[in-house]
C-alpha positions as CSV (number, residue, x, y, z in Angstrom):
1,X,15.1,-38.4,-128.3
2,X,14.2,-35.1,-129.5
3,X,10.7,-34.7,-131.0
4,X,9.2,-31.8,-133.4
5,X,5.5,-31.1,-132.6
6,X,3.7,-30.7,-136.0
7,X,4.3,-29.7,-138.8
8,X,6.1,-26.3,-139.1
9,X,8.8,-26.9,-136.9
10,X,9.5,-30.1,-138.6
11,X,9.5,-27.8,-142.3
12,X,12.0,-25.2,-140.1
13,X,14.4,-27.9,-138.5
14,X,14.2,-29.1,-142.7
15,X,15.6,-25.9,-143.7
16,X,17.7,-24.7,-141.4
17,X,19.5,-27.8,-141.0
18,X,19.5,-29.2,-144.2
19,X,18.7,-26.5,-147.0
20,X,15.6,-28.5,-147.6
21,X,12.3,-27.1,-148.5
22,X,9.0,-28.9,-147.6
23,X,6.3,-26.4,-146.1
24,X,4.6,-27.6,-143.6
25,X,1.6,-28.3,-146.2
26,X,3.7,-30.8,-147.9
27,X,4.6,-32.6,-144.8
28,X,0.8,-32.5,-144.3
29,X,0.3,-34.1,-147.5
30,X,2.9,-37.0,-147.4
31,X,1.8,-37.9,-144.1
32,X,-1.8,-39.2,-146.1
33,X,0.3,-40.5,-149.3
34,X,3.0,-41.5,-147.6
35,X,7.0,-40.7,-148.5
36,X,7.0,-38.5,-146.0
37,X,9.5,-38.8,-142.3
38,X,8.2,-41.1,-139.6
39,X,6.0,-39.5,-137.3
40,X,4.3,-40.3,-133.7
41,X,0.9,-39.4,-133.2
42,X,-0.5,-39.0,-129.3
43,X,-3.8,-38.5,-129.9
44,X,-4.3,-36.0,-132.6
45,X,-1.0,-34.2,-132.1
46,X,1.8,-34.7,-134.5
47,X,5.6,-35.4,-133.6
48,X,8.3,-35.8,-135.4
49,X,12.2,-37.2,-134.2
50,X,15.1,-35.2,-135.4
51,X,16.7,-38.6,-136.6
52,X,13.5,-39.8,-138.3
53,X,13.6,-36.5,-140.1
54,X,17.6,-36.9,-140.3
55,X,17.0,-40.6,-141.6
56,X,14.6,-39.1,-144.2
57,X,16.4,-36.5,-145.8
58,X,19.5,-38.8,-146.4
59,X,17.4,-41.4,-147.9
60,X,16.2,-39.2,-150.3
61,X,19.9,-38.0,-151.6
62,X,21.8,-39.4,-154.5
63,X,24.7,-40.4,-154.5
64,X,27.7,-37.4,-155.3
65,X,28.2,-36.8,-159.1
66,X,29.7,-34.9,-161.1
67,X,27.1,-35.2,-164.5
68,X,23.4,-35.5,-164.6
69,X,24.4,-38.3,-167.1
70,X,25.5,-40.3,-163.9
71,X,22.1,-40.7,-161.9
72,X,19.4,-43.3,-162.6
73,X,17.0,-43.0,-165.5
74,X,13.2,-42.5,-163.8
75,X,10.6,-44.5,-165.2
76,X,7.9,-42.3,-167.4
């Protein structure tokens, strides 16, 4: 198990892996509201495993397309 201690390696691994950008303020963030990657905590010291943040980034993908007209409507 590989782990990411806090935040802005976490946001790196994001990018660099993925093309995904989340600064390491909006990992911050989700991590108090929630819809964030699973994290460890020991003590006050944040961690975060590659396949959590793996896990997280393909839960948040649709589905391939080829039209906007394809995904899900979003509730107002």
């Amino acid at each position: 198990m590989k782990l990411l201690r806090s935040n802005g390696p976490a946001s790196d691994y994001l990018l660099e892996q993925h093309g995904i950008k989340r600064t390491p303020a909006t990992l911050r963030n989700l991590r108090v509201k929630g819809g964030g990657p699973a994290f460890m905590k020991v003590g006050c010291e944040v961690y975060y495993e590659v396949g959590a943040l793996d896990a997280w980034v393909a839960s948040k993908l649709s589905k391939p397309v080829f039209s906007t007209a394809e995904l899900p409507i979003k509730a107002a």
